[in-house]
N, C-alpha and C positions, 0 to 999 in steps of 0.2 A: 504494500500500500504506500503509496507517494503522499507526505506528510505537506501541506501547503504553508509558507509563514506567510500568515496576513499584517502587511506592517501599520502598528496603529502611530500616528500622528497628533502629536497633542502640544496644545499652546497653554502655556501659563504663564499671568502677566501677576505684577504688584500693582494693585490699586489704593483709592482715598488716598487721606489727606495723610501726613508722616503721624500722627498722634493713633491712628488707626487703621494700621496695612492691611488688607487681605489680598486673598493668591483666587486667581481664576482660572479654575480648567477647561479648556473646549476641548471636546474628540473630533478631531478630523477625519471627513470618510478615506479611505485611500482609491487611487486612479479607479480601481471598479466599484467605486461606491459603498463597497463595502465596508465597516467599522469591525473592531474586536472590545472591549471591556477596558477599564482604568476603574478601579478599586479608590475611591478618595475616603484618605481616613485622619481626623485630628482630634485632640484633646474634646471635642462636644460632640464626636459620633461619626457618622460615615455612611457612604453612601455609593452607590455604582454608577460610573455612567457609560452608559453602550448603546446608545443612535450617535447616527451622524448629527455635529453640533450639539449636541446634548454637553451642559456645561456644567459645573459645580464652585461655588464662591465659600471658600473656606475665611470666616471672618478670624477677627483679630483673639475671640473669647472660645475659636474654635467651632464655632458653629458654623454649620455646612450646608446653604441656600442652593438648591439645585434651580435651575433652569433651562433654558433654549436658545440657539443663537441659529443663525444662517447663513451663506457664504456671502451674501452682500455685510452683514453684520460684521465678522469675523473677518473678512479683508476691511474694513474702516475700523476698527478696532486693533489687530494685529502688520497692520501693511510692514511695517519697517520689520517685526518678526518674522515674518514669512517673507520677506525678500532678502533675508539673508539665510534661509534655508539652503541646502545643497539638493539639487534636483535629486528626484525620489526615484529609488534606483528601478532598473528595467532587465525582465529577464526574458532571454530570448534560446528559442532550441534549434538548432541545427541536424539532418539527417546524412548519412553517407553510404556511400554504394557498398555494399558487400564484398568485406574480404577487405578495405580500402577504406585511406585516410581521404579519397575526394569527396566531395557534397553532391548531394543528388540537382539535378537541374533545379528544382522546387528551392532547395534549399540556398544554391549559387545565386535567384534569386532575389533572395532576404537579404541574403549579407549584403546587399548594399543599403537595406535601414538599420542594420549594425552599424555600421560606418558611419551611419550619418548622425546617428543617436551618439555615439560616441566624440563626436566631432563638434556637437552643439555642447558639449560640456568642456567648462575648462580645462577642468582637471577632471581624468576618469580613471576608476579602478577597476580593473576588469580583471575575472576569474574564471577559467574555460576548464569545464570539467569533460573529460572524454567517455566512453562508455560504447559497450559491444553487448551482440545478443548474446546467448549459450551458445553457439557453433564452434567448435574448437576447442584447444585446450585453455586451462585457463591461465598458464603463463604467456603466451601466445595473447589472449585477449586483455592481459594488460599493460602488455607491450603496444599492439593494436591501440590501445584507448587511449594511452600516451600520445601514441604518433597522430591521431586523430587531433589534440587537445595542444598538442605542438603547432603543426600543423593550421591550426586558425591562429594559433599565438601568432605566429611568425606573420603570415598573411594581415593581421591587424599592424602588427611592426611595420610591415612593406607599405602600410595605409599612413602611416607618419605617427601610428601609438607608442608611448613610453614605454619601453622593455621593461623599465621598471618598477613600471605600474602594469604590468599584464603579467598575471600567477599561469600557468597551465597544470592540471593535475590526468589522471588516468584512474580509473573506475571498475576496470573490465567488466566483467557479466553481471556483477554485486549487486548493482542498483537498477535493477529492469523498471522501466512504466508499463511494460505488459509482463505478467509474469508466467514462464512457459518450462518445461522440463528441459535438459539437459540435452540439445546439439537438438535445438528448434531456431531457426533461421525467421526472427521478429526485425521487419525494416524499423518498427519505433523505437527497437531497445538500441538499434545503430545510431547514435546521436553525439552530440555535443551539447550541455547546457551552457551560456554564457552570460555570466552575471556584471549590469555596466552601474556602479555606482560611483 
């Protein structure tokens, strides 16, 4: 089973006057909308907040005022906060021909909004995991999943990426998205994940 992290996004500001701080939380949806939980907890109780915008004001005596905000709200409230955010990383999967570190036509495709996703960041971190189906043996397939996972390293490198910011790793058969017995030929489990944060 492929385990998902949904990344939750959360703003907290100091508010009032200096004789009486409180800490505001908003949950941000992330790119699909989707939201995860923040646990707000102080000296006068506690409380959850899990929709999007859903916000909680921990006052000064500890007490914990839940309420509601919205992205017009939360951009004229947070602007200078969230524009010095680092763009919210993006993960992208690549496929390869059997037996082979090339990419499938589909796949040769994409990579040029790799490229370009990577390019619109100033600075980018990127991690290219490799991976192979059951076919073969399994020292063979993590050498394969290396050369796979090199293999786009380098290709990013040749695109003007910082070597020393681009990790590549190798996987072999370990991590299937389809999961199948032993010396079964799956085109989804021939892949590369690349992760551009």
């Amino acid at each position: 089973m492929m385990h998902r992290l949904v990344l939750v996004w959360m703003l907290v500001t100091l508010a009032g006057c200096a004789s009486a701080p409180s800490e505001r939380i908003v949950l941000l949806p992330g790119v699909d909308g989707k939201v995860g939980k923040v646990a707000v907890t102080a000296s006068g109780g506690n409380t959850i907040v899990g929709d999007a915008y859903g916000a909680a004001t921990v006052n000064q005596d500890g007490t914990i005022v839940g309420s509601h905000s919205d992205a017009t709200g939360v951009q004229r409230d947070f602007a200078n906060t969230l524009a010095a955010l680092p763009p919210r990383p993006v993960s992208y999967t690549l496929y390869f021909e059997h037996d082979s570190d090339q990419l499938t036509p589909d796949s040769q495709r994409q990579a040029a909004a790799i490229l370009a996703e990577i390019a619109s960041r100033s600075v980018a971190d990127i991690i290219v995991i490799g991976h192979t189906d059951t076919m073969g043996e399994i020292e063979y397939n993590d050498q394969l999943s290396r050369q796979r996972a090199d293999a786009l390293r380098q290709a990013l490198i040749q695109q003007g990426g910082d070597p020393a910011r681009i990790s590549a790793a190798g996987r072999g058969e370990r991590e299937p998205i389809v999961p199948t017995a032993d010396e079964t030929p799956e085109p989804k489990n021939r892949r590369a994940e690349l992760s551009v944060r």
